[in-house]
N, C-alpha and C positions, 0 to 999 in steps of 0.2 A: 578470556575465560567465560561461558559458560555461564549464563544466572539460570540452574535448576530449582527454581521456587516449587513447592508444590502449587499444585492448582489453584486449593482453598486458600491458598494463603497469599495467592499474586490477585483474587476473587475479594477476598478483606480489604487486604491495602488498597486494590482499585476501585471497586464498586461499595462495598460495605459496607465499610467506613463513611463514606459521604450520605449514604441511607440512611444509616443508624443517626448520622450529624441533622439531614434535612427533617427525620421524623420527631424528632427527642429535642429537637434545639438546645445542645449543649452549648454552655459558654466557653468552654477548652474544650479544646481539641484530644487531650490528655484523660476528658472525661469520658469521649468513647468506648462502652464496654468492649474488651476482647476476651478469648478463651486464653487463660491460662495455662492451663495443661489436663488431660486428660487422664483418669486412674483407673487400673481394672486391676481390679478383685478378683482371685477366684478362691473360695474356701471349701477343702475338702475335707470335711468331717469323718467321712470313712479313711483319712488318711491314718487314723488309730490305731486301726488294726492293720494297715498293710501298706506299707512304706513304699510301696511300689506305687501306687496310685496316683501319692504326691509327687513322685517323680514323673509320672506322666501328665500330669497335669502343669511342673514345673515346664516341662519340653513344649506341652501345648501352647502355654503363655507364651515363650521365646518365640515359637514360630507364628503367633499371635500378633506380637509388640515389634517386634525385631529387636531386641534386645533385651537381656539376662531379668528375670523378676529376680526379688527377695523373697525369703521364705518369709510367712508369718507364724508366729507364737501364742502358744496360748499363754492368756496374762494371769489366769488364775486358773486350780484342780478344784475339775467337777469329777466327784466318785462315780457320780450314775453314767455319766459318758466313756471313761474309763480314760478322763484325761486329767493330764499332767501338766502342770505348770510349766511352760519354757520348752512344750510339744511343738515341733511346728505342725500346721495346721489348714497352712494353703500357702497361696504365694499372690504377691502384688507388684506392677509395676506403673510408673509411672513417666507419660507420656509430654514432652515437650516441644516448643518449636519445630520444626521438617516432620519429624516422624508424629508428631501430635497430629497436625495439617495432613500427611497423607494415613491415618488411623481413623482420622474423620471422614475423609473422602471415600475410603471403602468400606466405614462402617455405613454412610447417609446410599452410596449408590450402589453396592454389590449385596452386602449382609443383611442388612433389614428387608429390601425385599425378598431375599432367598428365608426367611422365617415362616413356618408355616398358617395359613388363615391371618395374614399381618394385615391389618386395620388401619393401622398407624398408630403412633406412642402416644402415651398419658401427656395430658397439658399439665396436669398438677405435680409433679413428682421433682418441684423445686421444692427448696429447704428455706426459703425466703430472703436467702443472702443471694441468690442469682445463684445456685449451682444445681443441676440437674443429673437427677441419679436413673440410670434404667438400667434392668434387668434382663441377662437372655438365661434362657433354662436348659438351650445346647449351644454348647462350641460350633459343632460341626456345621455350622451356618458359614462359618469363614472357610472360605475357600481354597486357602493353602494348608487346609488342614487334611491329611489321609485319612479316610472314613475305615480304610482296614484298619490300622493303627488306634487311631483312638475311638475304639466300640461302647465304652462308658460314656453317656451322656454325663456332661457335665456343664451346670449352670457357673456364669458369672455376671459381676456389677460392675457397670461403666458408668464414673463420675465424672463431669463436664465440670469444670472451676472456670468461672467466669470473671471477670471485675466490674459485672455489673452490680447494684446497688438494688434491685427490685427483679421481682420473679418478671413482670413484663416484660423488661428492658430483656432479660437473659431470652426471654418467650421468642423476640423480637430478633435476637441476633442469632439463635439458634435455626430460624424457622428461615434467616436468609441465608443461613449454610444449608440447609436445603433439609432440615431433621422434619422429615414427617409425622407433624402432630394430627390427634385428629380433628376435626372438624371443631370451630368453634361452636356450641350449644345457643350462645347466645346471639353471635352472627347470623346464626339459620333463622330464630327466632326474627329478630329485625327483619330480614329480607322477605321471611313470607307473610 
């Protein structure tokens, strides 16, 4: 049989691991942070008024993720939005082993550079537990997506869950999957 590893994921176990071991000098090996699973969000607030939207947006995830989202709810009625308690309200899904690893691989090498004026991503947009939240404000950056079909721009949020222990360590194993942060501020500083 066949070992189809994703890329990223034959890249960790081989290479990344022993980095992340030589840089950090863990005493276990068990301590090596990895990516646990990855989450996209997409919340469609115009899904209020027009139920249709969320369906398109539910179909975008699917051909997003490779597999079915959940719808999400709203957890409490705001009158001035003209929502209802137990509305749904977007959809999320969440991303594991194989398909986590190749979600990663075409989000670090096909999707972010296809983003327009891309710089590269915020260093700061960890939460201090190691996990890393970024934002895209159109879908249609991914590429198995039909631009005649989904004409509504629509933003969503991809969460990175890590085990690591400090926003560095996550900084560190994230930037050797290859996530273009931008430029350290302080690094430039020192060198010149």
């Amino acid at each position: 049989m066949a070992d189809n590893k994703p890329r990223l994921q034959a890249a960790y176990e081989d290479n990344i691991r022993k980095a992340m071991l030589d840089k950090h000098k863990y005493a276990n090996p068990n301590q090596i942070p990895r990516i646990d699973k990855i989450t996209l969000n997409m919340g469609v607030g115009s899904a209020v008024g027009d139920k249709k939207i969320l369906d398109l947006a539910y179909e975008c995830m699917t051909q997003i993720a490779g597999q079915k989202p959940v719808h999400t709810i709203a957890r409490k009625s705001i009158a001035n939005f003209r929502l209802r308690e137990g509305m749904p309200i977007g959809c999320m899904v969440t991303l594991r082993r194989q398909r986590m690893y190749e979600f990663l691989d075409r989000l670090v090498s096909i999707v972010l550079p296809r983003v327009r004026d891309f710089r590269g991503i915020s260093r700061k947009a960890f939460d201090g537990a190691g996990n890393y939240t970024l934002g895209l404000t159109e879908q249609l950056v991914f590429p198995e997506l039909n631009p005649d079909k989904f004409t509504k721009p629509q933003g969503m949020n991809i969460t990175m869950v890590t085990s690591a222990r400090t926003n560095d360590e996550a900084r560190d194993l994230l930037e050797m999957f290859g996530m273009p942060f931008k430029a350290d501020p302080k690094k430039e500083k020192d060198a010149a």
